[in-house]
N, C-alpha and C positions, 0 to 999 in steps of 0.2 A: 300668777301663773299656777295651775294646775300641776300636784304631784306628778301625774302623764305626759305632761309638756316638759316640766325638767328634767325628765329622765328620755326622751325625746333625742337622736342624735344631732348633734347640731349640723344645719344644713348649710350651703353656701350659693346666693343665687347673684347673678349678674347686673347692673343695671347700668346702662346707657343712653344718658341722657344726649338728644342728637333733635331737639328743636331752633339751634342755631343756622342763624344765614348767611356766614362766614363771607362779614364785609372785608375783609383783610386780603382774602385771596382774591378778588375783585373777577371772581366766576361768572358772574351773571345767577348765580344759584348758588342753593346750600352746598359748603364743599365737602361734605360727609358723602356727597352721592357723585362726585367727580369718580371716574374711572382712574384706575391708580393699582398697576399691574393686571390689568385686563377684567376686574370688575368693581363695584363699586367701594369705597373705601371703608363706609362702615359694614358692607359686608366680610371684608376680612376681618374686624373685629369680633361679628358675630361669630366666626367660623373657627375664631381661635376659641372661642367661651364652647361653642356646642362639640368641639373636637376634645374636651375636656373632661374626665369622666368624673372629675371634685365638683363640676357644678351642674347644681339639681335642676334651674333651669332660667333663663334669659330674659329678661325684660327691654325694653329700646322705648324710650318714651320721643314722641314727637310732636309737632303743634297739630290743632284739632283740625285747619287747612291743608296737612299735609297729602300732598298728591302721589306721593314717588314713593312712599315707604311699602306699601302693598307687594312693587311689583321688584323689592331687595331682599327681604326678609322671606328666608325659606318658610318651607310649606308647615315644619313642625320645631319643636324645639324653642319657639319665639313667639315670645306675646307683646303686642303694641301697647303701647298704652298712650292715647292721644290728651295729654293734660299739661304738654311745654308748655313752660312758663317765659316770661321774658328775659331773663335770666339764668344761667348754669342751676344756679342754687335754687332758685323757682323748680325749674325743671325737676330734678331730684326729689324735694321737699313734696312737690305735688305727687310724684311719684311712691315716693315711701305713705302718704295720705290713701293711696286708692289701694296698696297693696296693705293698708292693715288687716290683719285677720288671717292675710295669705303666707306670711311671713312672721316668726316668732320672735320677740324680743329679741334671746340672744343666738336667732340665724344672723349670720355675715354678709353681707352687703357688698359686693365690689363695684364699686363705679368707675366705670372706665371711661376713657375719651372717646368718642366716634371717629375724631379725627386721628388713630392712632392705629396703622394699619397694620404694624410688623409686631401685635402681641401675639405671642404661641403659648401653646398648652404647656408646655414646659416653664414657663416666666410665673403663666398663672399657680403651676406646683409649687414655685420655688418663693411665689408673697404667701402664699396658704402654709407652707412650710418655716417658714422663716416668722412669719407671724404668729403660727401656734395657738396657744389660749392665752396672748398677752390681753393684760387689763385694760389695755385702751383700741387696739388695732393697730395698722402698720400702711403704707405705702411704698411702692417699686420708688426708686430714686436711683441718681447716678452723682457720685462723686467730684466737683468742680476739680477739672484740670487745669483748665485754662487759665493765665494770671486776669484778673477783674479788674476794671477801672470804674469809678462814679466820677462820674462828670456833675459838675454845680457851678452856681452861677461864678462862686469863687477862683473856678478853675478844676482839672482833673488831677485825681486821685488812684492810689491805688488800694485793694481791697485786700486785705490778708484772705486767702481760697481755705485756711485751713477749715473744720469743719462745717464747710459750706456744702450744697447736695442741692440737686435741681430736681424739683417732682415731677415724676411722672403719673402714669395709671395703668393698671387699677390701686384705685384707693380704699383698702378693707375695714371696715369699723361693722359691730351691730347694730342693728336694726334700731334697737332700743338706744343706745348711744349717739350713732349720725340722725337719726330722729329728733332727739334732743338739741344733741349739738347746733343744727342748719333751723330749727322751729328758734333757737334762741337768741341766733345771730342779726344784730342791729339793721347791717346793712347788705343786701344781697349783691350788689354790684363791688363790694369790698370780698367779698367771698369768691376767690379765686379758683381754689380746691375745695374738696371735703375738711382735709387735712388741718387745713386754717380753721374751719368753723370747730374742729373737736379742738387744737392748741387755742382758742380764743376761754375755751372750760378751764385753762389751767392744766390741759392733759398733755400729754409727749406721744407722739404714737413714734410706731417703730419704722425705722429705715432698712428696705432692704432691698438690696443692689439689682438694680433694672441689666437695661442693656442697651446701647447707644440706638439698636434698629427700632425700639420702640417709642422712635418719638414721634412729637406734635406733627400733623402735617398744618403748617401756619400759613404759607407765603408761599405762590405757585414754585418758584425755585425747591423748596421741600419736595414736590414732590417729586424730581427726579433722582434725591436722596432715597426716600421710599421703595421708589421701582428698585434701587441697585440695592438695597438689605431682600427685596422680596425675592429678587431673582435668581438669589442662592439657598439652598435647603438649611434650616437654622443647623449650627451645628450641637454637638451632644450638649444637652442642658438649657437650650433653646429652642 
C-alpha cells in the first residue's frame, strides 16, 4: 500500500449479500423481497445503510438470474453486483473479489443480513463506534436471556447462558482481514457468519450490543414480529 493510501481516511462500505431463496420461509420466492411493513424487506436494510452518513456507499450482491433486484434498489446510492454464489460465504467472497481495487485493504466491510429489516442508522453508529480501530473487528450481538436447553440422544440438558450472545448483523471486519478470513475457510456451508470465518484465524472480534428489533426474519411467523419493531419510531439510540 501506497504512503497516499495509508494516510487515506479509512472508509466504511456496506455489503449485502441477498442471493439466497429462502426455503425455510416456504414463500414461493426469495424472502429478502417479501413485503414486510409496506415494502420490500431488503429495502429496509438498504434504507438504513444509505440514511447513514458513516457509510460511503452500498453494495447488494445477488444471483446473475436475478429478476426483482432492479425494480428495489433505489435509483442512486447502490450498486448490484450480480456474482451470488451458492452459498452466504460464496456470495461475500465473490463479492469482496469484484470489489478489489474499489476498496482498500484496511476500508471496513459491514455485511449485513438481507433478511434483517429493523437495522437503523443509529445501531450502524453504535457497531462503528463501539468497534473503533479494534485489531480484529466486531459484530452487533444480543446477550442470551433465555435459560438454553441441548437436547441429545442421551436425553435433555441444560446449558449454563452465562457468556453466551446470539449474532447478529452487520458483521465489521476489513477488507484485507474478511478477505482473508472467508478465501481461507475449508468449508463454506460450515460458515454461518463472517464472524466464524475471522474466529476459525485464531482471532476474537468484538461484541457489541444489538437490539432485539434487528433480527433474522426466518419463519413467516417472524415476520409479524418485524411489522410490530417497524411500526414504532426507533427510539433515542436506535
Amino acid at each position: 500500500m501506497s504512503e497516499q493510501q495509508s494516510a487515506a481516511p479509512v472508509r466504511y462500505f456496506a455489503l449485502i449479500p441477498a442471493a439466497g431463496v429462502g426455503a425455510r420461509m416456504v414463500a414461493g420466492g426469495p424472502k429478502q423481497y417479501l413485503n414486510v411493513g409496506g415494502k420490500p424487506m431488503l429495502r429496509h436494510a438498504l434504507d438504513a445503510f444509505l440514511a447513514s452518513d458513516l457509510i460511503t456507499h452500498t453494495y447488494v450482491v445477488v444471483s446473475a438470474a436475478d429478476a426483482q433486484i432492479d425494480s428495489v434498489v433505489p435509483a442512486a446510492g447502490v450498486t448490484v453486483l450480480r456474482c451470488g454464489g451458492d452459498t452466504r460465504m460464496d456470495s461475500v467472497l465473490n463479492a469482496l473479489y469484484a470489489l478489489r481495487g474499489e476498496i482498500d485493504d484496511r476500508d471496513w466491510v459491514l455485511v449485513h443480513d438481507a433478511a434483517r429489516p429493523g437495522l437503523t442508522p443509529a445501531l450502524i453508529s453504535k457497531l462503528i463506534g463501539g468497534v473503533g480501530d479494534d485489531p480484529v473487528g466486531g459484530l452487533l450481538a444480543l446477550p442470551v436471556v433465555d435459560t438454553v436447553k441441548r437436547a441429545a440422544k442421551e436425553g435433555v440438558t441444560t446449558v449454563a447462558r452465562s457468556g453466551l450472545w446470539l449474532a447478529q448483523t452487520p458483521q465489521m471486519f476489513r477488507y484485507q482481514l474478511l478477505n482473508l478470513a472467508l478465501g481461507a475457510a475449508p468449508d463454506a456451508h460450515a460458515i454461518t457468519d463472517d464472524a466464524s470465518a475471522v474466529e476459525a484465524l485464531g482471532l476474537s472480534p468484538k461484541l457489541v450490543e444489538g437490539h432485539p428489533r434487528n433480527l433474522k426474519v426466518t419463519r413467516p411467523e417472524d415476520i409479524c414480529i418485524a411489522e410490530m419493531f417497524l411500526a414504532y419510531e426507533p427510539g433515542p439510540g436506535l
